[in-house]
N, C-alpha and C positions, 0 to 999 in steps of 0.2 A: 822689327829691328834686325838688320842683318848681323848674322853668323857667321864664322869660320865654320867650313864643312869640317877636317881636320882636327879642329878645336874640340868640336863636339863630337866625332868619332873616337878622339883618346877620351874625354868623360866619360863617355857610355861604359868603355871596355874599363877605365880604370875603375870605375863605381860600382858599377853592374854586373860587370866579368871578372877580370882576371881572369890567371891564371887556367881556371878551371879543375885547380887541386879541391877545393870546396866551395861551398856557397857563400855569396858574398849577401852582409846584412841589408845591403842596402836593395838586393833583389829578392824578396819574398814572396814564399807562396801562400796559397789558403784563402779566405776571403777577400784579400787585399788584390791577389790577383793582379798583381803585373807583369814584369816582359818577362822571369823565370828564365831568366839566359840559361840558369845552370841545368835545365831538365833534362836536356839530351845527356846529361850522365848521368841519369836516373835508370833502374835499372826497370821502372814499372811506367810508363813502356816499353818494350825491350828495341835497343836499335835497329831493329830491324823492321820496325815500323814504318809510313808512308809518313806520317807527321814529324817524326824525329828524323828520319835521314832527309826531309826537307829540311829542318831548320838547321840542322847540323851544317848542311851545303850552303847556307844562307851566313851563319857565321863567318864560315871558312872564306867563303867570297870579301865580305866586310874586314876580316882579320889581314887575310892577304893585299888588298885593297890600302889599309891604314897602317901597316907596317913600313912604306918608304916614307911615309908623312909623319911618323911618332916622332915625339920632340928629343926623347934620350934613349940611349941604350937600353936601360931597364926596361922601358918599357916595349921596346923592341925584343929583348926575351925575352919577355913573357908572353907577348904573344905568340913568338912561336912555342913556346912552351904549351900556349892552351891550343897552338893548329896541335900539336904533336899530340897532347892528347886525344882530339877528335878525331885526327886519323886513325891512333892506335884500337878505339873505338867503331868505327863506320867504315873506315876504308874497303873493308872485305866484304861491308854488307849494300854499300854505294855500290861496287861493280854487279853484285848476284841479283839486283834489285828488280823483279819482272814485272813490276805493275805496269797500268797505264798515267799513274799521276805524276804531280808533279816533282816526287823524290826522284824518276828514272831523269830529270833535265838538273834540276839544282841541286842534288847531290855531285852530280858527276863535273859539273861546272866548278863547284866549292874544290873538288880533290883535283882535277884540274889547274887551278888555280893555284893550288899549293904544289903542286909540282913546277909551277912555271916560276915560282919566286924561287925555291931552292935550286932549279936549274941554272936560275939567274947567276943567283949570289953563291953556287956552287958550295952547298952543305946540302946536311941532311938533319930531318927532324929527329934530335935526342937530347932535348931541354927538360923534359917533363921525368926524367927518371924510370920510361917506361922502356918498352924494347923501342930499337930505337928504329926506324922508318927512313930508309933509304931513297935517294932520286930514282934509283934504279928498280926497285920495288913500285913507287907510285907509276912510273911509267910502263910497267906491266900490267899494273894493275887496269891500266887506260886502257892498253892493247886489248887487254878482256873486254872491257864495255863495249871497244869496237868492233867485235866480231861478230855481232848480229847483226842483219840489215833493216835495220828499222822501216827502210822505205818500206819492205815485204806487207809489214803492220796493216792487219785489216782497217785499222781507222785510218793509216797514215795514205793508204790507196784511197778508200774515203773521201780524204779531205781533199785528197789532189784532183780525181774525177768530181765531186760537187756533185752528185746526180740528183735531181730533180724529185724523184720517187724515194731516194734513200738518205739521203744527207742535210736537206733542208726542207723548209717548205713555208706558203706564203701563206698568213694566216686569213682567213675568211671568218670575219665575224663582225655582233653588232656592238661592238665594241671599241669607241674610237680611237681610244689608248689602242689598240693592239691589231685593228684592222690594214690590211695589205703590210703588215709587217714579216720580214724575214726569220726566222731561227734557225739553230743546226739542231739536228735530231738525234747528235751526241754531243757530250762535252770538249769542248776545243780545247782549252789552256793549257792541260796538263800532257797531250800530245805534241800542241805546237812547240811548247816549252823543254822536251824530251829531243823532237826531232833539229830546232835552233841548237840546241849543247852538241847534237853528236854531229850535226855539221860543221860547227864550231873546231871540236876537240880534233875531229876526224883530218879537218885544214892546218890543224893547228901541230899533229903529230906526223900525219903521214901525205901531207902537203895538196899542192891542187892541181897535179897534171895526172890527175887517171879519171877514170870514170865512173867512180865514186862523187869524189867532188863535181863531174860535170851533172850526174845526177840528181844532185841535193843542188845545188843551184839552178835548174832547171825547175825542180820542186816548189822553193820557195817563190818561187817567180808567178808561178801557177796560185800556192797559196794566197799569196798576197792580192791576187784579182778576186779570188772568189770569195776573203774574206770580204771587200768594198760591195761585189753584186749576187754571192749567192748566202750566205753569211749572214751580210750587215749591214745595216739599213743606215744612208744615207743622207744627210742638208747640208745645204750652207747656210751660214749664221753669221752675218757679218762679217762676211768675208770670209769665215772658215769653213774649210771643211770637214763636217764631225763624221764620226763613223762610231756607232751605236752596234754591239756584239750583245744580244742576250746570249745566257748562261752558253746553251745547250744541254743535252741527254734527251734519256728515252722519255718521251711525251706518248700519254693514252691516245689514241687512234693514230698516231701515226706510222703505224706495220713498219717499223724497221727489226732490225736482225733477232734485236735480243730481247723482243718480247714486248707487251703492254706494261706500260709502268702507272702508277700514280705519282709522278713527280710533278711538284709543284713551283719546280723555279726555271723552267725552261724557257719560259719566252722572257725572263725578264734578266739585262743588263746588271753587272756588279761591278762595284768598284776595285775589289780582288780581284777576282776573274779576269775582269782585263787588262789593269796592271800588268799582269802575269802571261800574259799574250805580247803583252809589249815587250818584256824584257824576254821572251821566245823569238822574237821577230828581229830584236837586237844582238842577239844571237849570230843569226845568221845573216843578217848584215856585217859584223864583226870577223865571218867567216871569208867571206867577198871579199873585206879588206885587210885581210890578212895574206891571200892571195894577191890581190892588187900591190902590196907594199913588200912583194917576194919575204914576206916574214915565214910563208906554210913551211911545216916539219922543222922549223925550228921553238916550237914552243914559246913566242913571245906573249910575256905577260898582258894580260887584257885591257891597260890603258894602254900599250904601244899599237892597239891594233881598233883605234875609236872610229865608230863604223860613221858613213858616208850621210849627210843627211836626205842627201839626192837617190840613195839606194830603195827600191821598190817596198822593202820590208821596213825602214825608216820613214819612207812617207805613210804607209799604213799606219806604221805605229802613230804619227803625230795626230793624224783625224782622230785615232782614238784619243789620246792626250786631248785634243779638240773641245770632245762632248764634254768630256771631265772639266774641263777649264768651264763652260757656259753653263753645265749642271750644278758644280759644284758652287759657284759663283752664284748663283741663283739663290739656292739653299742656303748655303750659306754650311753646307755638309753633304761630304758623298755618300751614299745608303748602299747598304751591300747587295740590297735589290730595289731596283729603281724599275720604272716606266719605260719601258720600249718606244715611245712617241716622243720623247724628247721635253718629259712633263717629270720638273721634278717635285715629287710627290712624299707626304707624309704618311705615316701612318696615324690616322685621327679619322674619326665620324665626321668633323667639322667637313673637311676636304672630300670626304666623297670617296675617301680611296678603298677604304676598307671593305666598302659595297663592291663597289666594280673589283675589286680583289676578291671576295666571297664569289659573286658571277663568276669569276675569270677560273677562278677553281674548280666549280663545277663544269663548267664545258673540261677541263685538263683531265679529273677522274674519272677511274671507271665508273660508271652506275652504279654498281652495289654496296660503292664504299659512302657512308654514312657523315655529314657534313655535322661541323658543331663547330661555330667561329665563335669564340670567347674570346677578347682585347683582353690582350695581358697574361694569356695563361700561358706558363711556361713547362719544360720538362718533355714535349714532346718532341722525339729527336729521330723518325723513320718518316722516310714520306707518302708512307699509307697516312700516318698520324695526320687528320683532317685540320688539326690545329697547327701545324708546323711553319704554314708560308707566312699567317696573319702573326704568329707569333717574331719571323725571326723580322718580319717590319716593324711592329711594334719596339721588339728593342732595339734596332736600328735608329730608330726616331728618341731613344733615350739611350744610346751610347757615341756618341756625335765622332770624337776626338777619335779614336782606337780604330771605329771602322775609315774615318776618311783619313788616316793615317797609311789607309791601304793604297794609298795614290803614289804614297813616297818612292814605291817599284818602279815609276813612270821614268825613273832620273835617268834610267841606263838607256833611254831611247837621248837625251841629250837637248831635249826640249825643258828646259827649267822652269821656264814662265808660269807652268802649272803646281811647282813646287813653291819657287818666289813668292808668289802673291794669294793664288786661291787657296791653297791648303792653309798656310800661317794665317790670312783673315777667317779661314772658315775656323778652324782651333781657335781663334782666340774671342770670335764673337760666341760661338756655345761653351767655351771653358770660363767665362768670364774675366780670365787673367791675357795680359797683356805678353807671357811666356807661351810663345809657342815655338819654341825651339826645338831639335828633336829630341834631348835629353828630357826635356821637360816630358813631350809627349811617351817616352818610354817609359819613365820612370814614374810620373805621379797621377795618373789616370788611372782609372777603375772600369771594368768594365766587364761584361762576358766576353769579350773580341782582342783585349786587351792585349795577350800571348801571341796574337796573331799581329796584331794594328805594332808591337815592339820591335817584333819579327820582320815586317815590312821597311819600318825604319832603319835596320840595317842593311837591308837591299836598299833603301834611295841611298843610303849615305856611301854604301858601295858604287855603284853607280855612278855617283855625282866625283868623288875621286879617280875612277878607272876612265872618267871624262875629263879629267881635267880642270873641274869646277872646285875653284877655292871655295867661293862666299855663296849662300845663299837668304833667303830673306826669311 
C-alpha cells in the first residue's frame, strides 16, 4: 500500500523524536530495542564517538529534509528546536572528526544541511533554549572541515590509483561462490562517503571554478570505473546491470599496508555497506550538479541541487541498487553479508552455506588462530573471535526487517523501484504483517540491527524528499 513519504517522516519525528528535550515513550530502549532516536543525547557514548556523530548527521539530514514538508508550524519548531539541540551538541565534534568512517561524510553533510536551510530561510538556531547557533558560526565551522585535503588521504590516493598489488585483488580459489571474484583490500564506504560530502560541501560553499573542484571531479570520475572493473564484480540479469561491492579491509595474505588481519567479512557484499556507497557517490553527483546549475558558493539546499541520473557516479550507484533489487527479490530479505557470486544465500546447514562459510574462513585466517563454528552462538564481537562471521549470518537469517531496512539509504541515488516494491514485499513477507511502512519498520521491530535498520530509514526517507518523491510503496 502506498505511502506519503512526508506523511510518514512527520510520524516518525512526532512519535519517536521530538524535540529532543527528552525521551519520548514511544522510543525505548533496553531489550525492546528499537530506533533510540534519543541516544545521541546520551552522554554514554560521548559525541564524539564515530557511531553517534554518524547518527547525529543522519538525523540532521532527515530533520532538514522534512522541515519545508511539516504540515504546521508547530511542528516546524520543533524541529528546529531538536537541529538546535544537535548542533549545540556535535557541531564542534563533526568538524574535529579524524577518523576514516563514515561520521568524517555524514556528520558534515547533516551540519551542512542545517546551515543551508537557515541560510535559506535567513535565521539562526535558538529554539531549544540552549546557546544559540548562528549561520555565521555553522559556516565557519564548514570552512574548518575544509581545510584538509582529503584527496592527500592514503586511502583516498588508494582508491583513485586501484593498484593491483595493493588495493584489490582477484580471488583464486576452489570455491565457486568466491572464485575469480574481485574485493578491495580496505574498506570503501566510509572513505567514499567522507570524500562525496567534502566534494559536495567544498561546491557547494566555495564554488566550482578552481582546482579543487576540478580535482574532485576528476576523482570521482576515476572512482567510479574502478569501482565497476577493479572493485566490483559485474552481470547482467535481465537486462540489468548489477554491480556487486564486497565489504573491503585488511584480508590475511594479502600484504597490504597495515598488516595481516583476521578479518572475516571481506570478500563478502552488505546491504549497509553499500547503501552507504551509494549515498557517497550521490554525493558527488549532487556536487556536478550543483556546478552545472551555477548554484556553487551559494549554499543551495540539497533538493535544489538533485543530481543527474546520466552522471558517471549515479550510473554506478544504480547497478548497485541493481543487485539489491534481484538479491533482495530473491530472498525475499537483504543480509548484511551476502555471497559474492550473486547467490542469495541463508545461514542454515540445509543450504550448504555454513560449510562453504567455515571453508571460506579458514583460507581468510591466519593459521594459528583456532576455528570453532557453533550456529547460533552469540557475544563474540573482534574478528580474531573464530565465531563472529557464522554468527553475524546466523542472525541475519533471523532479523529480516531491521537489516534489509538498510537498503532504505539507496533513495538518495533516485532510483525508487528498489524501495517501491522489493524492500516493502520483502518486510512484509518475513514480518508477517501487511505494514510495512517506514514507521512501522522503525518503530515495532526487534532486533540486534534494529538502531541501525531505524537509522537508515531516515536516510531513505531523507532522500526520497531531497529528491522530490512524494509517494512511495
Amino acid at each position: 500500500m502506498a505511502f506519503t513519504v512526508k506523511t510518514e517522516a512527520e510520524k516518525i519525528f512526532t512519535n519517536l523524536m521530538g524535540t529532543g528535550a527528552s525521551r519520548l515513550p514511544t522510543d525505548p530502549v533496553g531489550a525492546d530495542n528499537r530506533a533510540n532516536f534519543h541516544g545521541i543525547f546520551e552522554n554514554n557514548p560521548a559525541p564524539t564517538s564515530e557511531l553517534q556523530i554518524q547518527r547525529a548527521g543522519s538525523q540532521l539530514l532527515f530533520l532538514t529534509a522534512l522541515y519545508p514538508n511539516a504540515s504546521t508550524s508547530t511542528v516546524r519548531t520543533n524541529i528546529l528546536a531538536r537541529i538546535h539541540r544537535i548542533l549545540n551538541r556535535y557541531a564542534s565534534n563533526i568538524v574535529n572528526y579524524k577518523g576514516d568512517g563514515l561520521a568524517g561524510g555524514l556528520g558534515p553533510m547533516g551540519l551542512y544541511s542545517a546551515y543551508a536551510l537557515a541560510n535559506d530561510g535567513g535565521f539562526d538556531y535558538d529554539r531549544a533554549g540552549t546557546t544559540v547557533v548562528t549561520r555565521t558560526q555553522l559556516l565557519a565551522y564548514l570552512n574548518t572541515y575544509l581545510k584538509p585535503n582529503l584527496l592527500e588521504n592514503a586511502l583516498a590516493i588508494r582508491l583513485k590509483e586501484g593498484k593491483l598489488d595493493k588495493d584489490y585483488r582477484t580471488v583464486v580459489s576452489n570455491h565457486t561462490h568466491f572464485n575469480d571474484t574481485n574485493h578491495a583490500c580496505f574498506a570503501l564506504n566510509g572513505m567514499i562517503v567522507q570524500l562525496g560530502a567534502k566534494f559536495f560541501i567544498h561546491t557547494a560553499i566555495k564554488g566550482a571554478g578552481n582546482t579543487i573542484y576540478t580535482d574532485f571531479n576528476a576523482f570521482f570520475n576515476t572512482l567510479a570505473i574502478n569501482l565497476r572493473t577493479k572493485f566490483g564484480n559485474t552481470r547482467l540479469n535481465n537486462g540489468l546491470t548489477e554491480l556487486c561491492l564486497p565489504i573491503g579491509g585488511g584480508i590475511y595474505k594479502d600484504s597490504i599496508a597495515y598488516g595481516s588481519y583476521a578479518q572475516v567479512r571481506g570478500y563478502f557484499p552488505a546491504a549497509g555497506y553499500n547503501s552507504l556507497i551509494v549515498m557517497g557517490l550521490n554525493f558527488a553527483a549532487r556536487a556536478y550538479r550543483c556546478a552545472e546549475l551555477r548554484l556553487s558558493a551559494t549554499a543551495p539546499q540539497l533538493r535544489k541541487v538533485v543530481a543527474l541520473p546520466t552522471h558517471v557516479c549515479s550510473s554506478v550507484a544504480t547497478e548497485l541498487a541493481n543487485y539489491y533489487k534481484t538479491y533482495t527479490a530473491y530472498s525475499n530479505q537483504a543480509f548484511e553479508l551476502g555471497g559474492p557470486n550473486f547467490v542469495a544465500l541463508g545461514a542454515s546447514e540445509d543450504n550448504g552455506w555454513l560449510k562453504v562459510a567455515k571453508d571460506w574462513y579458514d583460507y581468510q585466517k591466519p593459521p594459528q588462530v583456532a576455528s570453532n563454528y557453533l550456529e547460533g552462538v552469540f557475544g563474540k564481537d573482534t574478528p580474531t573471535s573464530s565465531g563472529l562471521f557464522l554468527n553475524l549470518a546466523y542472525q541475519d537469517a533471523y532479523d529480516p526487517i531491521s537489516v534489509t531496512s538498510y537498503l532504505y539509504s539507496m533513495t538518495w541515488n533516485g532510483d525508487h523501484t528498489l524501495v517501491n516494491t522489493t524492500i516493502g514485499n520483502a518486510i512484509k513477507a518475513k514480518s508477517g504483517t501487511s505494514l510495512a511502512a517506514p514507521y512501522y519498520v522503525a518503530s515495532s521491530h526487534v532486533g540486534f540491527k534494529a538502531n541501525a535498520g531505524a537509522s537508515r530509514v531516515l536516510q531513505g526517507l531523507a532522500g526520497a524528499m531531497n529528491n522530490g518523491v512524494t509517494t512511495l510503496n
